[in-house]
C-alpha positions in Angstrom: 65.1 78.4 15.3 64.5 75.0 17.3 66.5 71.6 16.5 64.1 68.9 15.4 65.3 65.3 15.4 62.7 63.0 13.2 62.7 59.2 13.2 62.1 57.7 9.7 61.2 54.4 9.3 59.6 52.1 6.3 59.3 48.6 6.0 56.9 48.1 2.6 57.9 48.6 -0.9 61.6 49.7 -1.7 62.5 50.8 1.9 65.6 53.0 0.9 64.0 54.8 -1.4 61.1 55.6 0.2 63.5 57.1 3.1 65.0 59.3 0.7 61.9 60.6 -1.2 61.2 61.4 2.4 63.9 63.3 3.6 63.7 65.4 -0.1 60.7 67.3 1.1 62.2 67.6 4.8 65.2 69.3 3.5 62.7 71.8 1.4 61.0 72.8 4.2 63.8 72.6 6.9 68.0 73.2 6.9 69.4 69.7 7.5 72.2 69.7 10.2 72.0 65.8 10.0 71.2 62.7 8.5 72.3 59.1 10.1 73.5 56.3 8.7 70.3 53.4 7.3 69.5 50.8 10.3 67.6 47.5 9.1 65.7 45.9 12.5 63.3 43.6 13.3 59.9 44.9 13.9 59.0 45.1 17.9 55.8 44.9 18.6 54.0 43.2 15.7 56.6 40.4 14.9 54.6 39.2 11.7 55.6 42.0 9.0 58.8 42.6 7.2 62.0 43.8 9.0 62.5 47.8 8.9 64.7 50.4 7.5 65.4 53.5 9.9 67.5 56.3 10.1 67.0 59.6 11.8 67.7 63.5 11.0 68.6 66.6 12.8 67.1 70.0 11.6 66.7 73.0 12.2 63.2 74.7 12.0 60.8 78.0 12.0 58.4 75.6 12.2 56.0 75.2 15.7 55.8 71.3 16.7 51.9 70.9 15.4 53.3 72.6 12.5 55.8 70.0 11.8 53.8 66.8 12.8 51.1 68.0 10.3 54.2 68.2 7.5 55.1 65.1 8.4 51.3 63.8 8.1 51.6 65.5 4.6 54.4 63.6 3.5 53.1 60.2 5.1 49.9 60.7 3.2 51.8 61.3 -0.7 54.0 58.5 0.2 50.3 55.9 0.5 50.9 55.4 4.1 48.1 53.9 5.4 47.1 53.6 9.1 45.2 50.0 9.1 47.0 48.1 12.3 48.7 49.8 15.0 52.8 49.4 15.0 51.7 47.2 11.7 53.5 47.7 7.8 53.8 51.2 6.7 55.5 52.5 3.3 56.9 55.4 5.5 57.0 56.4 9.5 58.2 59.8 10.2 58.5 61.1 13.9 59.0 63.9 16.1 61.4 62.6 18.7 63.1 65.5 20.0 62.1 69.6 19.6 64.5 71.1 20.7 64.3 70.6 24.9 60.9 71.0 24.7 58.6 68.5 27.0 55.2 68.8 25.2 52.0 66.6 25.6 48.9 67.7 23.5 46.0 64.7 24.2 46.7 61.9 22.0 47.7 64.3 18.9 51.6 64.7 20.1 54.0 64.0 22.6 57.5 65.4 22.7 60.1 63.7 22.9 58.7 60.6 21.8 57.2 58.5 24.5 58.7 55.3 24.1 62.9 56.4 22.9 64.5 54.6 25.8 63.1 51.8 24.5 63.9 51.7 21.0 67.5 50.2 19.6 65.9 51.4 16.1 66.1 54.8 17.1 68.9 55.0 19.7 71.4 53.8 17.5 70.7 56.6 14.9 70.6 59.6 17.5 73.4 57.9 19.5 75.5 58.1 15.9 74.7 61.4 14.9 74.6 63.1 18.9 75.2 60.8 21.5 76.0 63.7 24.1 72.2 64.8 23.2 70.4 65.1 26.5 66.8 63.7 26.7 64.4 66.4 28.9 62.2 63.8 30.1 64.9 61.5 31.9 67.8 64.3 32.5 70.3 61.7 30.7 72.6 61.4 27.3 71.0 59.8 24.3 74.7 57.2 25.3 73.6 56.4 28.3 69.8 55.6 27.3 71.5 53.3 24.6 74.0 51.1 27.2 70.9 51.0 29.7 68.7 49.5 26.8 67.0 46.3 28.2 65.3 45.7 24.7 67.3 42.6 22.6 65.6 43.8 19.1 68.2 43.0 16.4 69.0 46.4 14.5 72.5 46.6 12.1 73.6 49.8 10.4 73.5 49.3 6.4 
């Protein structure tokens, strides 16, 4: 068994309810240990698109990583997500940011942890709330001290 922490994000349609008709298969396929509280932010890199809702889970899994990236691809697809502009709107977002302490990097396909955590408040916030002792692989720090080093000045507010 491996701990699996996913991002969820959507910022098209009802939000909330897209994040929980998410989570519904998750919690089929997976035991969830975890589920943060909602975050609304402003979208980061394309600024012209409506404002987010994010959370994040812990689970625990049989699953391999390809394994659950591929679920999650599943889910994206029955839940109309479609891939038109990069970091552009999408009904739902689901990432792999941490397996377990696994540092994995398979071409373009999947990177473990997520590439680009220490520089997300939308994401920080969640994992900081639900285990902010967590220690990231890559950088050898907690998931705390990622968030108080956080350069970024994206607005995000828990829900």
């Amino acid at each position: 068994m491996a701990d699996v922490f996913i991002g969820l994000g959507s910022n098209l349609g009802n939000r909330e309810e897209n994040l929980k008709r998410a989570l519904k298969p998750l919690t089929e396929q997976m035991t969830l240990i975890k589920v943060s509280s909602i975050y609304e932010s402003e979208p980061m890199y394309v600024k012209d698109q409506p404002w987010f809702l994010n959370a994040a889970a812990k689970f625990e899994t049989n699953l391999e990583p390809l394994a659950v990236l591929e679920f999650l691809q599943r889910i994206e697809k029955d839940q109309s997500r479609e891939r038109v502009v990069k970091y552009g709107p999408r009904s739902i977002d689901l990432d792999i940011l941490f397996y377990g302490d696994q540092i994995l990097k398979i071409g373009e396909i999947l990177q473990i942890p997520h590439p680009r955590i220490q520089e997300r408040r939308f994401v920080l916030l969640p994992l900081a709330e639900m285990d902010p002792a967590y220690k990231h692989p890559v950088f050898e720090t907690t998931i705390e001290t990622l968030l108080r080093n956080l350069k970024s000045n994206e607005h995000v507010e828990k829900r």
